[in-house]
N, C-alpha and C positions, 0 to 999 in steps of 0.2 A: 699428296698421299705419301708416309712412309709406311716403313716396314725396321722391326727391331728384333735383337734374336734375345731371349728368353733362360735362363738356364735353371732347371731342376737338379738337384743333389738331394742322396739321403736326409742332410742335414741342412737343406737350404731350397727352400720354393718358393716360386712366384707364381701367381695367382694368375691363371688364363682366360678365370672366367669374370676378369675386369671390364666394365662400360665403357667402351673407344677405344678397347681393341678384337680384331676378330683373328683368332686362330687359321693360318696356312695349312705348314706344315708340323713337323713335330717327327725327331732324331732320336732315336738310344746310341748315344757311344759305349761302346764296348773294348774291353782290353781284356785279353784272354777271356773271352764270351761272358765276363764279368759287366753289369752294366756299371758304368761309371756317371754316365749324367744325362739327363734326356734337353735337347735343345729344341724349343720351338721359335719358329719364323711367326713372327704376327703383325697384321696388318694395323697402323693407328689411325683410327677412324675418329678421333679426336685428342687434336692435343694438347689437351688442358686436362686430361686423365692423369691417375696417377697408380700405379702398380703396387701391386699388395704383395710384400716380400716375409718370409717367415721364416725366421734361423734358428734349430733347434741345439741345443749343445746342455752345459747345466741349466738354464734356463730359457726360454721362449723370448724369442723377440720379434717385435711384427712395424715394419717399416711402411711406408707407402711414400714411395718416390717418382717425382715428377715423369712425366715420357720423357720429357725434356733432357734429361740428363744419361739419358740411353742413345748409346749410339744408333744414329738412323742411315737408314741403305734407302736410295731411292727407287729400286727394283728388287723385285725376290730372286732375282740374281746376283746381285752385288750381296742381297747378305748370304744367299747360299757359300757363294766365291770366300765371304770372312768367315762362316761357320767349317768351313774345310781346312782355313789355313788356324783355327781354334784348336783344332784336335789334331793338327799335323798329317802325315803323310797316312795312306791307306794300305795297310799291310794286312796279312792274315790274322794275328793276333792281336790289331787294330782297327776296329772298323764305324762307321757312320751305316746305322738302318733306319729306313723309313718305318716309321709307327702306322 
């Protein structure tokens, strides 16, 4: 069993409610109380799935990319530990919330 982190943007998401992975956790970063990106921890419960990504900007685009090609943590701590060093240090006008 792994676990992969996930990252949502205005202009950039991936699909949660894909078959062979199960939703952990789930982060808003925020920089001056602005949300900037929400990060979810997800369990892959099969890895021969593949992630449905969707970039919007002047046109629409929609990916689906192996698990395989996401970094994988062997604990939901090891990826909590890389989702901290993602957004860098935790300051006031900085911060990681739990959803």
């Amino acid at each position: 069993m792994s676990y992969i982190i996930l990252t949502n943007k205005e202009s950039y998401q991936t699909a949660l409610d894909t078959p062979g992975i199960e939703l952990i956790d789930s982060y808003d970063f925020l920089f001056y109380d602005k949300l900037q990106a929400n990060y979810s921890i997800v369990k892959v419960t099969d890895t021969k799935c593949k992630i449905k990504i969707m970039e919007e900007n002047d046109k629409q685009y929609v990916n689906h990319i192996p698990v395989k090609f996401f970094e994988a943590f062997e604990t939901i701590e090891e990826a909590m530990d890389e989702l901290k060093v993602l957004v860098g240090s935790h300051t006031e006008h900085q911060k990681l919330v739990k959803v």
